[in-house]
C-alpha positions as CSV (number, residue, x, y, z in Angstrom):
1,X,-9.8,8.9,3.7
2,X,-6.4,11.5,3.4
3,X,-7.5,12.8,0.6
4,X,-11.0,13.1,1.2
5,X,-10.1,15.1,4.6
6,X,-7.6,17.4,2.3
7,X,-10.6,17.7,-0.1
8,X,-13.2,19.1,2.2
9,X,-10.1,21.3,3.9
10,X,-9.6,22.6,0.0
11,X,-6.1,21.9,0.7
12,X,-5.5,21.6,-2.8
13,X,-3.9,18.9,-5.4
14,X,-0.6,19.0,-3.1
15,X,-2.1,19.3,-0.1
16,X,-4.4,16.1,-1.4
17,X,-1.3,13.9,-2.1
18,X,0.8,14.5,1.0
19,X,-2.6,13.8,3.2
20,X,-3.3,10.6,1.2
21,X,0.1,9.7,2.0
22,X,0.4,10.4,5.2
23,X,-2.9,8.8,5.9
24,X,-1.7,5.0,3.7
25,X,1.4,5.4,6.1
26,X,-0.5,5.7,9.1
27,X,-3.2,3.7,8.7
28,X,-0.6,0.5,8.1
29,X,0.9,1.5,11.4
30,X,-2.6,1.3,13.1
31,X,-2.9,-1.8,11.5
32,X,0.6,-3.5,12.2
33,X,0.4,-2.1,15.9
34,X,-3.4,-3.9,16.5
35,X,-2.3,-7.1,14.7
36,X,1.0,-7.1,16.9
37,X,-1.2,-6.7,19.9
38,X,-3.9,-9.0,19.5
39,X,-3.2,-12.8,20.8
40,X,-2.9,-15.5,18.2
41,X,-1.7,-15.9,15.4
42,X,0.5,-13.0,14.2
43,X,-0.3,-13.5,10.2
44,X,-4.0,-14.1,10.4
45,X,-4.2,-11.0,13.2
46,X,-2.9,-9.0,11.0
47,X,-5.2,-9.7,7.9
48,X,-8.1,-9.5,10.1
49,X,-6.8,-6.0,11.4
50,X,-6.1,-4.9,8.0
51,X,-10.1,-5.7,7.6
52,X,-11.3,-4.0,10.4
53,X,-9.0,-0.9,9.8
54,X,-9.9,-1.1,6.2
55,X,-13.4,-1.0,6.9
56,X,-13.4,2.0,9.8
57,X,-11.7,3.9,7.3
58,X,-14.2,2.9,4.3
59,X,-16.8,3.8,6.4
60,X,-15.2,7.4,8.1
61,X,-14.5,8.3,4.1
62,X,-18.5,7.4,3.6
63,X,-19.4,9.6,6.1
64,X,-16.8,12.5,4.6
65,X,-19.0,12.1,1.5
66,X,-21.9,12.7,3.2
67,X,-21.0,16.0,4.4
68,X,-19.2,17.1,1.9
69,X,-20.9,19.7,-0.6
70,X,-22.4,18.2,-3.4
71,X,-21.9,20.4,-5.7
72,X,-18.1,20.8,-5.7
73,X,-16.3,18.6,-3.0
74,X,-18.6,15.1,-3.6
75,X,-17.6,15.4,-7.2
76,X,-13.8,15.7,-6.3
77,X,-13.9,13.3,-3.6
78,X,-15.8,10.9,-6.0
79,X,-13.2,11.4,-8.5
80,X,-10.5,10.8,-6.8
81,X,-11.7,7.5,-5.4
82,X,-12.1,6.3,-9.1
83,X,-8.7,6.5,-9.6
84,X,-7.0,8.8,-12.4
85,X,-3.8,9.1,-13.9
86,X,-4.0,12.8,-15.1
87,X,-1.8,15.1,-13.8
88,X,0.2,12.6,-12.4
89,X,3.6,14.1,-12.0
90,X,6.5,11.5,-11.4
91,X,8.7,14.1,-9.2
92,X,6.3,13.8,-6.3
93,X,6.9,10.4,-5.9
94,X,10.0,9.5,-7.0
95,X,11.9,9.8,-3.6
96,X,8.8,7.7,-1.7
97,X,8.5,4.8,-4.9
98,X,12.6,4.6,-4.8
99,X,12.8,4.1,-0.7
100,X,10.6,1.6,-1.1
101,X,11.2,-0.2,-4.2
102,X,15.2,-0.4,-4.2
103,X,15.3,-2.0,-0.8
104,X,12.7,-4.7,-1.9
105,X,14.5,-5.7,-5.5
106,X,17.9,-5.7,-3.4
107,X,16.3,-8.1,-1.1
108,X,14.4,-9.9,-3.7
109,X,16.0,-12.9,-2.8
110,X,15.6,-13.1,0.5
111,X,12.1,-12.9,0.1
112,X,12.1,-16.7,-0.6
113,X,13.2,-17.8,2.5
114,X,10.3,-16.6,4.1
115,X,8.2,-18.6,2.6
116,X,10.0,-21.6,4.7
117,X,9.4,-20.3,7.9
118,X,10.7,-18.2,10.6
119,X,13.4,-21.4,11.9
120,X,14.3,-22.4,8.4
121,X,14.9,-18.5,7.2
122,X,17.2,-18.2,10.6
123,X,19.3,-21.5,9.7
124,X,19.8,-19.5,6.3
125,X,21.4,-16.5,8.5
126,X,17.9,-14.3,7.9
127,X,16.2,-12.5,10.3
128,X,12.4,-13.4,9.3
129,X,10.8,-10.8,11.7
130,X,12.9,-7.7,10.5
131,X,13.1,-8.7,6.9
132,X,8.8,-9.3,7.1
133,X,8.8,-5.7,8.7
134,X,11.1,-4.4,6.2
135,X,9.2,-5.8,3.3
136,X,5.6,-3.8,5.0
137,X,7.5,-0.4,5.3
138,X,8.7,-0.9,1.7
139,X,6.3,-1.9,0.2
140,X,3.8,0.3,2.0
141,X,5.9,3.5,1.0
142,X,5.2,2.1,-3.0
143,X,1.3,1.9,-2.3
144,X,1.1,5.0,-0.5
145,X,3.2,6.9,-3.0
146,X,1.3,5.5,-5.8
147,X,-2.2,5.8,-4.6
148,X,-1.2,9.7,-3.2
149,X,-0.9,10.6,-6.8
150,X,-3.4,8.5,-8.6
151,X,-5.8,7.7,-6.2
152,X,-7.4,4.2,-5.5
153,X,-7.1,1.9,-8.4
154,X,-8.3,-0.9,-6.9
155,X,-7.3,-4.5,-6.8
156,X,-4.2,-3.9,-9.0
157,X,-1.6,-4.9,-5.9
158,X,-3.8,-7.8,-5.6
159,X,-4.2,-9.2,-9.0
160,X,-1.3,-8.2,-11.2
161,X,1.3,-10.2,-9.0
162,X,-1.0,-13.5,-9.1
163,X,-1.0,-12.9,-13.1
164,X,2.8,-12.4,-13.0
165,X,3.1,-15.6,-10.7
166,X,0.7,-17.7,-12.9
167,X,3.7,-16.6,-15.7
168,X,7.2,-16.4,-14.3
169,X,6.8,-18.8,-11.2
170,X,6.7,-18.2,-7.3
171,X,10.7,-17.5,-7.4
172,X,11.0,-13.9,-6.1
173,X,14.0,-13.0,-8.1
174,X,11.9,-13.0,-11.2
175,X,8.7,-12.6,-9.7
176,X,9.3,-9.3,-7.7
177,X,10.5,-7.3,-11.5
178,X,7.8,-8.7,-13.2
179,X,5.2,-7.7,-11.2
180,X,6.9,-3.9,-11.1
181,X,6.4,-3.9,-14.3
182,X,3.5,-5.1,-15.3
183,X,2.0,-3.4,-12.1
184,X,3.5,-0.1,-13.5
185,X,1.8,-0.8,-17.4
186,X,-1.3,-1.8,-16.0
């Protein structure tokens, strides 16, 4: 949807990443803040908000497409929602990818407790709440950096990290590096 918007502004290839950014940031705060909000449980709220967010925006970037000129701006937009590595240019990303990836191998470890729950990670001496909120800032700053540049290659963040688990196991330690990497040559 960012970029899309920047397109039909004719913002330019910069102007295109930072609104694609901005937009992946905000749209997982509208996203957090509804699932926080909404009575229930917190985990299933918050995949269901992702869905109706997701969807909102799917269909506000439809209607985007539909008024953009078809002769210059579909084409772009189009392109850009394929997904493309050319002219990728690591600088512009390197301060978002490193915020958000260096926090998340630090805490690599950590990221096993919470599969124990919210008492058991506290007995352990970890704060489940901030390190699950710490884990959507980093992790969204990564996407949103990634996408910005490349645009949507879809189901990558989905798929890879099921592969890499099918290979190295659930243990985050390993887990966490493999799926950087194999995420990053896929």
């Amino acid at each position: 949807f960012g970029a899309a918007v920047a397109i039909l502004a004719g913002l330019g290839n910069q102007g295109t990443t930072l609104s694609a950014f901005f937009w992946s940031l905000a749209t997982v705060v509208l996203v957090y803040l509804v699932g926080q909000r909404a009575p229930g449980d917190r985990v299933l709220n918050l995949v269901l908000a992702g869905m109706v967010i997701s969807s909102l925006f799917t269909a506000a970037t439809s209607y985007l497409k539909l008024v953009a000129d078809p002769t210059n701006q579909l084409p772009e937009i189009t392109y850009w929602l394929l997904g493309s590595l050319s002219g990728t240019r690591l600088a512009r990303i390197l301060p978002a990818m490193a915020a958000g990836l260096l926090p998340l191998f630090l805490l690599r470890w950590k990221l096993n407790l919470l599969t124990l729950g919210d008492d058991e990670a506290r007995a352990m001496g970890v704060n489940a709440p901030r390190l699950r909120f710490l884990t959507v800032v980093c992790a969204t700053l990564v996407t949103a950096a990634s996408i910005a540049v490349s645009g949507m290659i879809g189901w990558v963040g989905l798929v890879v990290p099921h592969l890499c688990r099918k290979l190295v196991g659930s243990n985050f330690k390993v887990l966490l590096p493999c799926s950087m990497l194999a995420g990053a040559a896929f």
